[in-house]
C-alpha positions in Angstrom: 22.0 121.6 -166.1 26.0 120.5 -166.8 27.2 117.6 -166.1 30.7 116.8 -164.2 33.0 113.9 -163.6 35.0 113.7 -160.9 37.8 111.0 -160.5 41.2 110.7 -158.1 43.6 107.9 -157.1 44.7 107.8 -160.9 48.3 106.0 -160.9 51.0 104.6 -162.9 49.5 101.4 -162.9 46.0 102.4 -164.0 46.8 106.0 -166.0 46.2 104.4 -169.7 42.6 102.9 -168.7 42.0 106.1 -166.7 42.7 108.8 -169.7 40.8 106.4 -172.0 37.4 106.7 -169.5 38.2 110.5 -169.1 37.9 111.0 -172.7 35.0 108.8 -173.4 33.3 110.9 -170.4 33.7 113.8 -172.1 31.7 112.5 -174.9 29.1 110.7 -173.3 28.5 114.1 -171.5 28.3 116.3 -174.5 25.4 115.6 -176.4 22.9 117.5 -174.1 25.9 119.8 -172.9 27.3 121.4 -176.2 28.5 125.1 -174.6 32.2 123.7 -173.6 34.0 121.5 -172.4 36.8 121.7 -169.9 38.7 119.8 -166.9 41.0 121.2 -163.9 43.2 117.8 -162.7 47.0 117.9 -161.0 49.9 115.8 -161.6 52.2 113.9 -159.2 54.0 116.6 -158.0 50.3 118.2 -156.7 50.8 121.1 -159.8 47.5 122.2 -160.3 46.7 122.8 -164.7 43.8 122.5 -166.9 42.2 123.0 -170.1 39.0 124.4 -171.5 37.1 124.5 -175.3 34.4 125.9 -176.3 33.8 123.3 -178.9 32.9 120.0 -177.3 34.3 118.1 -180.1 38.2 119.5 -179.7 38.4 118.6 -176.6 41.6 116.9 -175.7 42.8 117.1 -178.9 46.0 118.6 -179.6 45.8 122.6 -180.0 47.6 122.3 -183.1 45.0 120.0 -185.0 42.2 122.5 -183.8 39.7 123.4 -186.5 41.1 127.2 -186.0 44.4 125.8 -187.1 45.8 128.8 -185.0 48.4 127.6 -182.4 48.9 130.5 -179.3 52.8 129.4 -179.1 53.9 130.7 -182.9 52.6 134.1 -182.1 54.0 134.8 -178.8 53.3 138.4 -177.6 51.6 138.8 -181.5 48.5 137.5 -180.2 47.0 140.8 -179.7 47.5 141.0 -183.4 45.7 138.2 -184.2 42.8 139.0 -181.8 42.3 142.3 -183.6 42.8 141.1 -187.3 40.9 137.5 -186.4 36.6 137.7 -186.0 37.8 134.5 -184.0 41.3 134.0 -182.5 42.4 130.7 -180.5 41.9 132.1 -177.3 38.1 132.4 -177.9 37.6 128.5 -178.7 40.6 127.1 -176.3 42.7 128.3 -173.3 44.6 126.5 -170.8 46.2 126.9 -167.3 49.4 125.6 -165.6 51.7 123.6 -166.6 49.4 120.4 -168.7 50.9 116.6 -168.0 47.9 114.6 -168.8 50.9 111.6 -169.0 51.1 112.3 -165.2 48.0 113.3 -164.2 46.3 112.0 -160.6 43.2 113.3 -160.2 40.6 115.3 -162.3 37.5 117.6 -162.6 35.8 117.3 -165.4 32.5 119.3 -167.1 31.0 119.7 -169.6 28.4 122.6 -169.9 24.8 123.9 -170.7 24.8 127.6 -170.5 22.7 129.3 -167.9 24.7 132.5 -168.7 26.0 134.3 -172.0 28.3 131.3 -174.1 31.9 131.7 -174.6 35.0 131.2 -173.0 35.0 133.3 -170.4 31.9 130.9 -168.4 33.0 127.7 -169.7 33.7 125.6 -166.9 36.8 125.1 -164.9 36.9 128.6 -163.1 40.5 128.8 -161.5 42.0 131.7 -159.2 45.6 131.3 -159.2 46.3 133.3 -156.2 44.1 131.0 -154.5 45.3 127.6 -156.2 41.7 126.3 -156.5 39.3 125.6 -159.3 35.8 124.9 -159.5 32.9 123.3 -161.3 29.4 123.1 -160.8 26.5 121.4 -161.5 23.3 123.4 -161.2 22.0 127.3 -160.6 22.9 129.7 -158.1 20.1 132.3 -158.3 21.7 134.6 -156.2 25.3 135.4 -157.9 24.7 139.1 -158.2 25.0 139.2 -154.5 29.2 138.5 -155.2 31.8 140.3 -157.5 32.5 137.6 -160.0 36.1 138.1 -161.5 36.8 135.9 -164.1 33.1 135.0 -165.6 29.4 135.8 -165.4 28.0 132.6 -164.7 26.7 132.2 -161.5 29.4 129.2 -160.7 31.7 131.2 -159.5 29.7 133.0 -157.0 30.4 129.2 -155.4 33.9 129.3 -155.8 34.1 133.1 -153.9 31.4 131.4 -151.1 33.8 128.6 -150.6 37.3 130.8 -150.4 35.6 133.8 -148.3 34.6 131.2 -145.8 37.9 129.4 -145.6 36.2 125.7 -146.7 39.3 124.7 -147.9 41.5 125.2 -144.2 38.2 124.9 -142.1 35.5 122.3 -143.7 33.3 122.6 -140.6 32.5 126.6 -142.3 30.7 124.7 -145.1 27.7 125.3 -143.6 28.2 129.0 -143.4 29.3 128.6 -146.8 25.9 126.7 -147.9 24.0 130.1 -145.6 25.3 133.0 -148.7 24.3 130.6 -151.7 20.8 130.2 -152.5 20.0 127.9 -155.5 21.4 124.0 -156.0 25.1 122.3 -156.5 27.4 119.3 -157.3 30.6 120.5 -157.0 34.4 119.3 -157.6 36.8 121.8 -156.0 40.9 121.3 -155.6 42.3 123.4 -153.4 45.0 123.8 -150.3 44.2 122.9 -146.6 45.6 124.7 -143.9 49.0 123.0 -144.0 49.4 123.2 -147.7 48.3 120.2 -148.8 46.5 119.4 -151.7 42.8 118.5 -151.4 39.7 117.4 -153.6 36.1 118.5 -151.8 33.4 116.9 -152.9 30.2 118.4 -151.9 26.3 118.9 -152.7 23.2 120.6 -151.9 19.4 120.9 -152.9 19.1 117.9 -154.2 21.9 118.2 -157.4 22.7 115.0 -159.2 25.4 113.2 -157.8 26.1 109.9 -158.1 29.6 107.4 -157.4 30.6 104.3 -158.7 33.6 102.1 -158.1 35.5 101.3 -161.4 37.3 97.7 -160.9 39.6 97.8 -163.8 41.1 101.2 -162.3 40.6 100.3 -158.9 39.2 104.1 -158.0 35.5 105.4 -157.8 34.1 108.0 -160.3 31.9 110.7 -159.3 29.3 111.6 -161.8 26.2 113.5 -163.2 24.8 110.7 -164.7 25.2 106.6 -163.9 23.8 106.4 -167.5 27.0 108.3 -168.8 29.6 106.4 -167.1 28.0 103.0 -167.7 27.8 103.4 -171.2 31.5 104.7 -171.3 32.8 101.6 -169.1 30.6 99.2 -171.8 32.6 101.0 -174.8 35.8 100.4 -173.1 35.0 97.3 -171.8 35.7 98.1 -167.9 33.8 96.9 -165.0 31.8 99.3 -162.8 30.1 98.2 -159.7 26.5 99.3 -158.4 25.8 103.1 -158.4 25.1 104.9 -155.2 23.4 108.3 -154.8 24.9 110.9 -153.0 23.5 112.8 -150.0 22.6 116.3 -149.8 23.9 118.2 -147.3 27.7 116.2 -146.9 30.9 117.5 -147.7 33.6 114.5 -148.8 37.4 115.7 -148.7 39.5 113.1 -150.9 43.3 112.6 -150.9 43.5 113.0 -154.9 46.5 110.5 -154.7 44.8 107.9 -153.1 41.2 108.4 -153.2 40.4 107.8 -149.9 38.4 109.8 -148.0 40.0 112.0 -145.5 37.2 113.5 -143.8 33.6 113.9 -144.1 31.7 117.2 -143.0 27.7 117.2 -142.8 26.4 120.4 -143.2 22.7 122.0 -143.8 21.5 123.2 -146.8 19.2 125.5 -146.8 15.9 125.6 -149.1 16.0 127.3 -152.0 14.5 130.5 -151.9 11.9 130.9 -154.5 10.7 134.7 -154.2 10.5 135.9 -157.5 12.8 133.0 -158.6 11.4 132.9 -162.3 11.8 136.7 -163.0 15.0 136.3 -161.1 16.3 133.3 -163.3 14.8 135.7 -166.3 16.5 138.5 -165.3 20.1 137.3 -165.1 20.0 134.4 -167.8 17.3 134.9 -170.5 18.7 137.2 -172.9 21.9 134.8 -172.9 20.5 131.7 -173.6 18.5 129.6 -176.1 15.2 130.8 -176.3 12.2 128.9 -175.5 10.5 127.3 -178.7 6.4 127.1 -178.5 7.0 124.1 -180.8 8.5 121.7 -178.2 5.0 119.9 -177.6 3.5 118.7 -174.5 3.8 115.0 -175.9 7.7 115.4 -175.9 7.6 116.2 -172.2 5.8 113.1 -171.7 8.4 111.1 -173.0 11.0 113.1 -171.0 8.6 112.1 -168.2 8.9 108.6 -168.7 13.0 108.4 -166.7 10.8 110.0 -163.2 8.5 107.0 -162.9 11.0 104.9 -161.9 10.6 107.2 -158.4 6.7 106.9 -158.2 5.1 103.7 -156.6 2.1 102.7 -154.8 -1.8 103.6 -156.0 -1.0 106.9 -156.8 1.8 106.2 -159.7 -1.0 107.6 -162.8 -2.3 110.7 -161.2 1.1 111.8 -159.7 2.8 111.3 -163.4 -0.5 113.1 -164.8 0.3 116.3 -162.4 4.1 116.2 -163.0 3.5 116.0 -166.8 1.6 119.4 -166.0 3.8 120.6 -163.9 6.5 119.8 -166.5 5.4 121.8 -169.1 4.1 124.7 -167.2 7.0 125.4 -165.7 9.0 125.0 -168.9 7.1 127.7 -170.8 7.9 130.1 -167.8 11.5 129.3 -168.5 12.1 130.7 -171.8 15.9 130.9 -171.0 15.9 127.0 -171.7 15.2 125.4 -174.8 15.3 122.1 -174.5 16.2 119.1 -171.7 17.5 116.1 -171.6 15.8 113.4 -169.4 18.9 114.1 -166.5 17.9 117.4 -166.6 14.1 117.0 -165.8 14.7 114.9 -163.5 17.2 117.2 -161.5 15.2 120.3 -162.1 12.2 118.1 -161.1 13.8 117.8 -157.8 15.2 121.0 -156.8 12.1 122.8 -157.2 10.1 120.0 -155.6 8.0 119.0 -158.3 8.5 115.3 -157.3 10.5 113.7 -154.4 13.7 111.6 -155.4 13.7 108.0 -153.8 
């Protein structure tokens, strides 16, 4: 559904380049993913900050040039004021957390969002709990997030974010499996957090079949984890850098980076298990619908047949016309039984195409 970008080993040497691809990301994401836009990174000193706005356009610009022309730091504790005399204060299109040094800046998480829960602020994408020194994002559904007490949101995200904490992923990654047993639905996910001895970390992890893909970026010398290989190639082309080949990563494995460096410290395999889809449509109904855009009888089959098109790069052999006939079908049945979703992007298909196993990814 989002899309997320996920990036460490960012240096003094390759900073300039590295913010310049971050904010080109940002827009090569958005177009499909207008609901926010928002990224968790830490600096040098392993400080852990971030920012989030709900208009994709703003982002990373400075909060003083907003369209709201409001800036937080002239009112002071006033802002209560302004809340109640403003039908929309600053705090409803931008917030931010920590300390921000974007000029030192070593690693980052970034999203960008296509609400699967009621729009605003409050479930635009980083989720952070301070106590805990860990942020999330996500790409995908969790069906199941009324079985957690979210505290910051109501998007199902976070019910990730409490999975990964309540089973200690962070000091012990061998528990992401029991982590994986409590969510039911499909990820991609960028998480900083603390090990056991303190030290910063950057997990890495997927299940059900999320998109996921890395790439390694010569003229930074780091790899960039991604949504979309489409995204990032057409943001290294504008900015004239040099990606390599674009691997797909595997479901079920846990990657731990050292956000400094890059480097993977560990690697944790862990089984994901299959979505459960009892009741899943009047469950998805149920807790999204009346958030979201609603579903349009207008979109035709014919434009599903063009969003088709990306999927038979997948299908080979004899059978290539009457599988694509069947997931055409399948396509649009299943979108008019979604009615909290308006409209996808090709990406999107594809991924929702593959979680719900209306077509095998090769």
């Amino acid at each position: 559904m989002c899309k997320i970008m996920i990036m460490a080993g960012i240096t003094d040497a390759n900073r300039d380049k590295a913010l310049s691809l971050i904010k080109e990301m940002a827009k090569e994401m958005s177009p499909t993913n207008r609901d926010g836009c928002g990224y968790a990174a830490i600096d040098n000193e392993s400080k852990l900050f971030g920012e989030r706005w709900l208009d994709n356009d703003e982002a990373f610009s400075n909060t003083k040039t907003l369209k709201s022309s409001i800036n937080i730091a002239q009112f002071g504790d006033a802002i209560d004021n302004v809340i109640e005399s403003s039908n929309e204060s600053l705090l409803d299109k931008y917030n931010k957390f920590g300390d921000v040094k974007l000029d030192k800046i070593t690693a980052i998480t970034l999203h960008t969002r296509m609400a699967t829960s009621a729009k605003g602020m409050m479930n635009t994408h980083p989720f952070y709990y301070p106590e805990d020194d860990t942020s999330l994002i996500h790409n995908g559904v969790i069906i199941n997030e009324k079985d957690f007490k979210l505290k910051v949101s109501t998007c199902d995200s976070e019910a990730i974010l409490q999975a990964y904490l309540s089973s200690s992923v962070n000091k012990y990654p061998i528990m992401i499996g029991e982590m994986a047993k409590i969510l039911n639905g499909y990820y991609a996910v960028g998480m900083f957090s603390r090990d056991e001895e303190g030290n910063r970390i950057l997990d890495v992890f997927k299940g059900n079949h999320a998109s996921l893909i890395v790439t390694y970026i010569y003229d930074l010398d780091t790899y960039v984890f991604t949504t979309s290989e489409y995204d990032v190639s057409s943001a290294c082309r504008k900015l004239n850098l040099t990606m390599d080949k674009a691997f797909t990563i595997k479901e079920g494995h846990l990657l731990r980076l050292d956000p400094f460096t890059s480097k993977i410290s560990l690697k944790e395999k862990f089984t994901v298990p299959t979505i459960n889809r009892t009741n899943y449509y009047n469950n998805y109904d149920s807790y999204h619908s009346n958030n979201n855009k609603s579903w349009s009888n207008n979109n035709t089959k014919n434009e599903f047949e063009r969003s088709s098109n990306i999927i038979d790069v997948s299908i080979t052999g004899a059978k290539e016309r009457s599988k694509k006939t069947k997931s055409v079908e399948e396509i649009y049945t299943m979108m008019t039984l979604l009615p909290g979703i308006k409209e996808y992007s090709d990406q999107e298909v594809r991924e929702l195409g593959v979680a719900n196993n209306w077509w095998s990814k090769e």
